[in-house]
N, C-alpha and C positions, 0 to 999 in steps of 0.2 A: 255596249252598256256603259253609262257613264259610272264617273267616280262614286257617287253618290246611292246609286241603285245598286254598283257592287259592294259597298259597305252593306246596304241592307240587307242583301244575300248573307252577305258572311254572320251580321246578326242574328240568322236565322240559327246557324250553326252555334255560333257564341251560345244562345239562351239555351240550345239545348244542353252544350257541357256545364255551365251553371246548374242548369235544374239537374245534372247527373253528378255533380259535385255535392249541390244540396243534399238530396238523395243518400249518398252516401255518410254527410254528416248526420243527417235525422234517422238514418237505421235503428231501428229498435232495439237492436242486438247490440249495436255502440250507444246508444243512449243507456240501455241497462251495463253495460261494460263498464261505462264511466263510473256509474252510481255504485258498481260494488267495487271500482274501485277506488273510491274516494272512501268508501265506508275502508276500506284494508288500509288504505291511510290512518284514517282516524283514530284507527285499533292500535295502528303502531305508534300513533302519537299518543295516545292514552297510556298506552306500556311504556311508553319512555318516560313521561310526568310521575306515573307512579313508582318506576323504579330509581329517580329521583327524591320523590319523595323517600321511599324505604332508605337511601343512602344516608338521607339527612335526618330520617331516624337513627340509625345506627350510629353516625355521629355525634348525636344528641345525647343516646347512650352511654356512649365513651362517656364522655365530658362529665353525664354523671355519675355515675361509676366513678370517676377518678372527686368529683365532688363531694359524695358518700365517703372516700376515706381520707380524703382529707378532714373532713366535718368529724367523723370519729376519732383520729389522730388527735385533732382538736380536743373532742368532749374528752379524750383517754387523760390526756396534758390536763386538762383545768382540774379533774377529780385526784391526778394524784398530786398537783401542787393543792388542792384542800385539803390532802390528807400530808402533803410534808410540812405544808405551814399554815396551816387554819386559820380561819378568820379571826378578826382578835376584838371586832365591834359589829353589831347591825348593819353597817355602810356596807362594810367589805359583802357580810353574808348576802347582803342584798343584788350584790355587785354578780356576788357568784349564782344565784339562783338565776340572776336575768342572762349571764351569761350561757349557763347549764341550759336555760327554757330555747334560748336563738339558737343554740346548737339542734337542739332536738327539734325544736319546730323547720329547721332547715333540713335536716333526716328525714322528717315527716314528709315534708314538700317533694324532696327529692323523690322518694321514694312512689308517691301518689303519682308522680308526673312518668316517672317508670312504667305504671301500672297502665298509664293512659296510652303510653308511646307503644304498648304491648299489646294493647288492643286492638290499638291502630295500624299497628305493624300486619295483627291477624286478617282485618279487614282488608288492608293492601292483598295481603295474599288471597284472599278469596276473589277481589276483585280482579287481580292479576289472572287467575284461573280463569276467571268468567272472561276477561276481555282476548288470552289463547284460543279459547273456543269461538268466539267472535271469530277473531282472524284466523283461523282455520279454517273454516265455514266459507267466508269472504274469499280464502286464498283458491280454495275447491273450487266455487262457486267463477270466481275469475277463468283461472285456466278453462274450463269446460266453455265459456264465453266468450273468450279470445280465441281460441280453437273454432267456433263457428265464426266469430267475428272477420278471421284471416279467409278462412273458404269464402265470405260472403264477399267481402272487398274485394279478394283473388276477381271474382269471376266481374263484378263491377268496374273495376279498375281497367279489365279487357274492352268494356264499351267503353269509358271514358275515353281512353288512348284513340279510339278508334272515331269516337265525335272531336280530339281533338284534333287527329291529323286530317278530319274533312274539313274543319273549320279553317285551319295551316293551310290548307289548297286553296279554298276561296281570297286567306286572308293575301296569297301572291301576287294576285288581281293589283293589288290595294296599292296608292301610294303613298308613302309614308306620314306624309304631312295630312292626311287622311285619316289612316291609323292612328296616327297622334290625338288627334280630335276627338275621336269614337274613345280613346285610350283615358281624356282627361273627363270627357263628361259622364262619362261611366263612374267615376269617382264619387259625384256626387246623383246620378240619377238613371237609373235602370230598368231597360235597355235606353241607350244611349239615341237612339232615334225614334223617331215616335210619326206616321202616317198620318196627312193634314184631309181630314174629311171637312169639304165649305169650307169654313172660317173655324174649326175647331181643331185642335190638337188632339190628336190620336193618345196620346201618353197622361194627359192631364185633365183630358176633357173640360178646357177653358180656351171661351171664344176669344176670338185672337182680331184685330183690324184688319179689312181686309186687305188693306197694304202688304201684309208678310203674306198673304193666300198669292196677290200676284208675283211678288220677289218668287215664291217659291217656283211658282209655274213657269218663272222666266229661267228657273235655273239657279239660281241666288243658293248659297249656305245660308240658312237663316235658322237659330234659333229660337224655341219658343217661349213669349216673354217670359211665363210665369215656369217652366218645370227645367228649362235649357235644355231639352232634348233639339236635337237635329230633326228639321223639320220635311218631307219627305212627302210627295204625290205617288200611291202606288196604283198603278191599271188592275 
């Protein structure tokens, strides 16, 4: 058997550990495995934003908290210098009331933005809560998945091994610069050989000259113009 007809043998072998590779990625059990576990991702990514945010509340806090008494220290300072040296015209008094108003309206502020941050802080926790049971759920739901996941691969993995080392046997046949070939057009087009029925290419089903139908028959490597597979007479 020449070079060219034991590559096709060993193709044979090749598409079946493909199709058992495929197989094993399109499993339903790892398609749904994936999916909840990219959801158990997501949960931890959402717990970690929000427990970011909560931090940046709490130091929002601080800050006013230390604001609020400063602001009061402030309002305490202007009320008793009006009461050690009081104003002595309009100007001043006026001076002190718009003073007295920006204090207190900055109390006010602070205070209101308190009240916001404490809300928000509530709602973090409820949603913190809600997104735990998420991934708990997700985390459950995973393990029992993976658990069949690994049985189901377990026993697939056994045929694969087993289409590879037939495919390993034919591929001994082969000589390297062969293998190479089969190796780089497989890159771009799959199966890498393709059966010349008349003047048509088996792989692409596009009539060819009949120039490459004789090269083929005389023996010739000849790719096929339009798909580049390896072009091949089977009996």
């Amino acid at each position: 058997m020449d070079q060219l007809h034991l590559l096709w043998e060993y193709q044979k072998a090749d598409v079946e550990v493909d199709k058992m590779e495929a197989s094993i990625k399109r499993s339903p059990v790892r398609q749904k495995l994936i999916k909840v576990r990219d959801n158990f991702a997501e949960q931890q990514n959402i717990m970690k934003r929000i427990e970011s945010e909560v931090l940046t509340m709490q130091d929002r806090l601080e800050a006013l908290k230390d604001a609020i008494k400063m602001t009061d220290e402030q309002l305490h300072s202007l009320h008793s210098k009006m009461e050690s040296d009081p104003p002595q015209n309009s100007k001043e008094v006026q001076q002190f009331m718009n003073d007295a108003k920006r204090f207190q309206n900055n109390l006010t502020a602070y205070e209101q933005e308190i009240k916001r941050i404490r809300k928000d802080a509530g709602d973090r926790e409820r949603q913190q809560h809600d997104v735990r049971v998420r991934a708990a759920k997700a985390k459950s739901e995973f393990d029992k998945l993976k658990e069949m996941y690994d049985e189901e691969k377990q026993e697939k993995d056994k045929e694969l091994e087993a289409l590879r080392a037939a495919a390993a046997a034919k591929a001994e046949a082969i000589e390297p610069a062969f293998m190479e070939r089969y190796k780089d057009i497989k890159k771009h087009s799959v199966p890498p050989l393709a059966a010349l029925y008349g003047d048509q290419c088996g792989g692409c089903n596009m009539s060819l000259p009949s120039s490459i139908s004789r090269k083929v028959k005389a023996g010739e490597l000849v790719e096929c113009e339009t798909c580049g597979r390896l072009l091949i007479i089977v009996q």
